[in-house]
N, C-alpha and C positions, 0 to 999 in steps of 0.2 A: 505289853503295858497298855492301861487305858486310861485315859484322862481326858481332860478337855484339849488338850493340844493335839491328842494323837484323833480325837474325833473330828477337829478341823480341817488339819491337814491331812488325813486316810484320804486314798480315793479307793475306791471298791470294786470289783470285778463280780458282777455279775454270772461270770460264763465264762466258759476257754475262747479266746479271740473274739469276744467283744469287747466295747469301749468302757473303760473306767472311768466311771462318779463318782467325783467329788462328795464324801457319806453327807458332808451340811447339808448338800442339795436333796438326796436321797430321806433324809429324816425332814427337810424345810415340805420334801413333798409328803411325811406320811403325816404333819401335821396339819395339810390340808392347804400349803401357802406355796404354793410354785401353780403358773398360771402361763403354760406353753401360746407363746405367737408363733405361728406360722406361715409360711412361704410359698412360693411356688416348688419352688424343687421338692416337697412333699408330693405335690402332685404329675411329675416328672413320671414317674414307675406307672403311672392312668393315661401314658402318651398325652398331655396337655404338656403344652410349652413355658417354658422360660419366659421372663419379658423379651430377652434378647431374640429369642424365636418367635414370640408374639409379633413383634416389632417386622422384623424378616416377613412371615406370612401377613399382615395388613398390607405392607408393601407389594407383595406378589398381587396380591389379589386386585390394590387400587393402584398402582404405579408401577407398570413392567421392567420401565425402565432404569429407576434408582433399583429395585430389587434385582437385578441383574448384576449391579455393583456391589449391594450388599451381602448378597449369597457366597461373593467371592472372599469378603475381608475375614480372615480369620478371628477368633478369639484371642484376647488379649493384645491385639494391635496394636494400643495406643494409637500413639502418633508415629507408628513404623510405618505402616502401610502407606504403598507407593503408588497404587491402583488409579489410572486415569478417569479425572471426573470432568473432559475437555467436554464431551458430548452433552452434558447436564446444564440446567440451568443457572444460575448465580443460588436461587432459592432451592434448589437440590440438591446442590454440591454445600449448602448448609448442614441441609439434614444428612448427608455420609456424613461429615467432620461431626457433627454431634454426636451421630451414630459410634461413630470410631474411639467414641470418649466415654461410652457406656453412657449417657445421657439419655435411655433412650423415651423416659415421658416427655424430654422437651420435645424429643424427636416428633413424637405421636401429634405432640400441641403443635407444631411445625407443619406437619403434614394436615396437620386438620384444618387448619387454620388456611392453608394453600389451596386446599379444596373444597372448604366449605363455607370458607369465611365467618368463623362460629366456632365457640372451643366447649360448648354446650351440650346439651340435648340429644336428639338421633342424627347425629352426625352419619357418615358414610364412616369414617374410621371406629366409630362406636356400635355400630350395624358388624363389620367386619371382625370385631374384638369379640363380641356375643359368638357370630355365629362359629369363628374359630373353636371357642372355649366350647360352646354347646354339640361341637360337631360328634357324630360318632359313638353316642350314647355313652360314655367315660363312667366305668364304674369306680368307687373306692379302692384304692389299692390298700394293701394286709398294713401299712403304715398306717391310712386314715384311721382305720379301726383301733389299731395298737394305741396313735394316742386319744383318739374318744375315750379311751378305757384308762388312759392315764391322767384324763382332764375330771376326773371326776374327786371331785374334792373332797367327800363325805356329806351326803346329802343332796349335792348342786353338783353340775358337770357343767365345766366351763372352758372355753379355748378362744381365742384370739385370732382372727385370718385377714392377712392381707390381700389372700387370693379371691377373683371374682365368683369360684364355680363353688358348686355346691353337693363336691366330693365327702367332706365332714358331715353334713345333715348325712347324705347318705349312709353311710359308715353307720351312723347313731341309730336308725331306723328299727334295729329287733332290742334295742336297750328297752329297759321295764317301763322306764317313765319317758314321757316326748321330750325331744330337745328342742328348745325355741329357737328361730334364727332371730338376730337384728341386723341392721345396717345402718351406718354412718350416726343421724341422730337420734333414733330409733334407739342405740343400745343403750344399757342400765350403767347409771354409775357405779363405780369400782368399789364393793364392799365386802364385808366377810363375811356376811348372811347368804341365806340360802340361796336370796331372791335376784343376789348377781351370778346369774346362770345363762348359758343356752352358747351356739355356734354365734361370735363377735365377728361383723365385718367391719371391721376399720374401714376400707376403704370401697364398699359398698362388697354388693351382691346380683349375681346376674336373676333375671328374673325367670323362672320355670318355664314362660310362654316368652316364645319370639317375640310375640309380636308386640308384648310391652318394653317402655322405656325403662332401664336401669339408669340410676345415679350411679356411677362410679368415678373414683378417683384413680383418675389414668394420665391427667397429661399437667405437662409444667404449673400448666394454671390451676387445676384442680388441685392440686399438693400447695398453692399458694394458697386457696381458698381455705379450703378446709386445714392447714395446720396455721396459717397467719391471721387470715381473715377470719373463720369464724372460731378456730381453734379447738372444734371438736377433736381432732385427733391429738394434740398436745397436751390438754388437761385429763384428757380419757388416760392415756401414758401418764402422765404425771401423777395421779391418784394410785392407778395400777401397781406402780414402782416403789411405793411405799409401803400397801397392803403384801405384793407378794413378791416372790423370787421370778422375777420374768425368765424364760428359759425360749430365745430363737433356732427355731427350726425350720432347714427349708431354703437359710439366707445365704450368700456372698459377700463380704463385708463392704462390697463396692454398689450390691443391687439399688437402685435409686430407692424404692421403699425405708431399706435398711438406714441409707444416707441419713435419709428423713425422721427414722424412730431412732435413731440412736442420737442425733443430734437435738431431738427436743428432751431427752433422757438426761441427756449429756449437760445441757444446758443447764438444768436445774439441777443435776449434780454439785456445781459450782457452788449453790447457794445453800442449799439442804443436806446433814448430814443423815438423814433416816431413811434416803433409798436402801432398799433391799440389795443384794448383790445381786447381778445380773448372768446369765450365762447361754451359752451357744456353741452347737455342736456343730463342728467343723469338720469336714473331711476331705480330702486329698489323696490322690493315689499312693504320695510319699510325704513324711514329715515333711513342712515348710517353716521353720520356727519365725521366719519373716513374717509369715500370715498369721503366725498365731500372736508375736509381741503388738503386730496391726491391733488383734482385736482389742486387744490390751490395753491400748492406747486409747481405744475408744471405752473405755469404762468397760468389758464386758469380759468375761473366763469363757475362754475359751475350750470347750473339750472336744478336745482330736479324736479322730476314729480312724480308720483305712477308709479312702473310698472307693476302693477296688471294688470289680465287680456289680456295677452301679449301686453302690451306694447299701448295699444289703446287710454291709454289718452295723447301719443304724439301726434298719428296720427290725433287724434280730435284736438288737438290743433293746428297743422299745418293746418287742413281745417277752423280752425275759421280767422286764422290769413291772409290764404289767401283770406278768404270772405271780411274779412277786411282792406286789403293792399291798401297803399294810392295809390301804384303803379297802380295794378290792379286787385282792389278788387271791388264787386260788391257795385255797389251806392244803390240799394235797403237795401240790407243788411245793410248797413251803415245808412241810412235814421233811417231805423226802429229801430237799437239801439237809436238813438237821441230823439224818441218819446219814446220809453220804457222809458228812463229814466228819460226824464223830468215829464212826467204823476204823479210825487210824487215831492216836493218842493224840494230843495237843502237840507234843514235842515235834510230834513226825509230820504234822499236816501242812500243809504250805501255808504260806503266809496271804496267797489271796483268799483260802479256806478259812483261816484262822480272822482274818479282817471280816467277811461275809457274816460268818456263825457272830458276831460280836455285833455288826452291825441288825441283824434279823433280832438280838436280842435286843439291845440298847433302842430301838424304835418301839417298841412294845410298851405295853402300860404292865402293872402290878398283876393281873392275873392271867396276859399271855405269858409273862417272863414263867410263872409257875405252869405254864399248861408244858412251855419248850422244856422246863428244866425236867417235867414228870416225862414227857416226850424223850429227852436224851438219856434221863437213868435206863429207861428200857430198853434203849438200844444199845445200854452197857458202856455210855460211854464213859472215859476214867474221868480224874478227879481235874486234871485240869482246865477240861472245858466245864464242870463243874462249880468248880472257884472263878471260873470267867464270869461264872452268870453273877456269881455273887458280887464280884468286884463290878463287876457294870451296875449291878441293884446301889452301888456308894458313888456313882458319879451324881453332880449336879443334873438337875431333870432336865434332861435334854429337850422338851419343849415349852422350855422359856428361854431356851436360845431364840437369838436375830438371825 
């Protein structure tokens, strides 16, 4: 059956063992309106750190002594850990308990602020945060590249980063046309023209030479600044969530950034019914349905994957999806699924076969559907992937969907 309910709610498969899309999102990106933020945990697989680990090595490097405590507290803590903080100061044994609460930009502002007296500029902990991230020559990993290749909207290639490094330029480097970087107020506003293009740093960018100052938004006060005070990053978000389908990658539904972009999302949820639906690929070594009704709660669809194995059946799924893209996905690729699957009658093909061939059709305009349907007569396939195509040619146009 096809209609507009079964196009809703389908999710898609892709590939054998990887993660199923929701088809909205899949056809929301072939018409050029899904607009990927990303995280750090993108750049996890390029050995750069987590904030959680950022946070661990600043310490190492300027404080031996808290980082002796914090090396010890596990993940996910909370308020279990029992770890003596007798030896520490009243103003140290702050920043564990903050640390231990996943707080960790207050932490950062905490510590900077102890030793620099200044929550600004080239601080020692902002000296420490660069040369971390800069260390070790950090090339793109096969993800940054898979999504450059899925930020590209038709015409503009565009993506969203909350992280400091400058993994995604890289990645973009042998693309045809240059990708622009921006930072904080430097980026364009949110439009659907060409000219809202290039690698977004929300929350700044490090800068190529040591030896200059970056702006970044790293500690309590910088997340007060820029989302309260000058509200660069709230109405950037807020335009953004209207024009496209925001799609997080990279996040924890706990990471302080995340706190931050979902709650200014969030906010004006309340008041506006024309945000876009939101969504965010979550992964777990095993189903957590707790973590996933989380996201839920916070406005956002959540799509589950395995994260077995670090995390590799995202990044496969991102390289299937951009082999795939009506945008600018390989046409062989795409051929040859259409022969794979007709090779077996409609009746007998499975149902994620049968969803896929339906979905590569119904994204299509009027003269791909006739290049697939000449494409499938030759491969002999019968009549009822045949009358599929026809029956998808009488749904309502699927790109005057929201």
């Amino acid at each position: 059956m096809v209609g507009k309910a079964s196009t809703e709610d389908r999710v898609i498969s892709l590939g054998p063992n990887l993660a199923t899309i929701p088809e909205r999102l899949l056809l929301a990106h072939a018409r050029g309106e899904v607009l990927f933020i990303c995280g750090a945990g993108i750049s996890k697989p390029a050995n750069l750190p987590d904030f959680r680990e950022l946070v661990i090595d600043v310490y190492a490097a300027l404080d031996a002594t808290v980082h002796l405590v914090l090396q010890k507290i596990p993940r996910g803590a909370c308020n279990q850990w029992q770890g003596s903080c007798s030896h520490l100061t009243d103003r140290q044994t702050a920043e564990v308990r903050r640390f231990i609460s996943g707080d960790y930009d207050v932490v950062l502002g905490m510590l900077e602020r102890r030793l620099d007296n200044q929550t600004h500029g080239n601080s020692r902990v902002r000296q420490e945060v660069a040369r971390r991230l800069q260390i070790n020559g950090s090339k793109p990993a096969p993800i940054h590249h898979a999504l450059m290749r899925l930020a590209n909207r038709g015409g503009a290639t565009t993506i969203v980063t909350t992280n400091f490094d400058l993994l995604l330029q890289d990645a973009a480097k042998h693309t045809r046309s240059p990708i622009e970087t921006y930072s904080l107020g430097s980026i364009p506003r949110p439009t659907r023209q060409t000219d809202f293009s290039g690698v977004l740093h929300i929350h700044g960018a490090l800068n190529r030479s040591s030896q200059r100052f970056s702006e970044l938004v790293l500690t309590d006060q910088d997340f007060g600044e820029f989302y309260l005070r000058r509200r660069v990053v709230p109405d950037f978000i807020y335009d953004a969530a209207r024009l496209f389908h925001l799609v997080l990658v990279g996040y924890s539904a706990n990471d302080p950034p995340m706190r931050y972009l979902l709650n200014a999302v969030a906010a004006d949820g309340t008041r506006f019914d024309d945000l876009k639906e939101r969504f965010t690929f979550f992964g777990t070594d095993s189903p957590d349905p707790v973590a996933l009704e989380d996201w839920k709660a916070r406005g956002i669809t959540p799509i589950y994957y395995d994260g077995k194995g670090g995390h590799t059946t995202l990044r496969t799924t991102f390289d299937r999806w951009a082999e795939l893209s009506a945008i600018n996905g390989k046409k062989t690729k795409i051929d040859s699924e259409i022969r794979r699957i007709v090779k077996l009658s409609r009746a007998a093909a499975s149902d994620a076969d049968r969803d896929l061939f339906d979905h590569l059709v119904r994204r299509s305009n009027t003269s791909e559907r006739v290049r697939l349907s000449t494409l499938a007569s030759k491969a002999k396939a019968d009549l009822g992937w045949l009358d599929a195509i026809i029956k998808i040619g009488t749904e309502r146009e699927w790109g005057r969907r929201q």
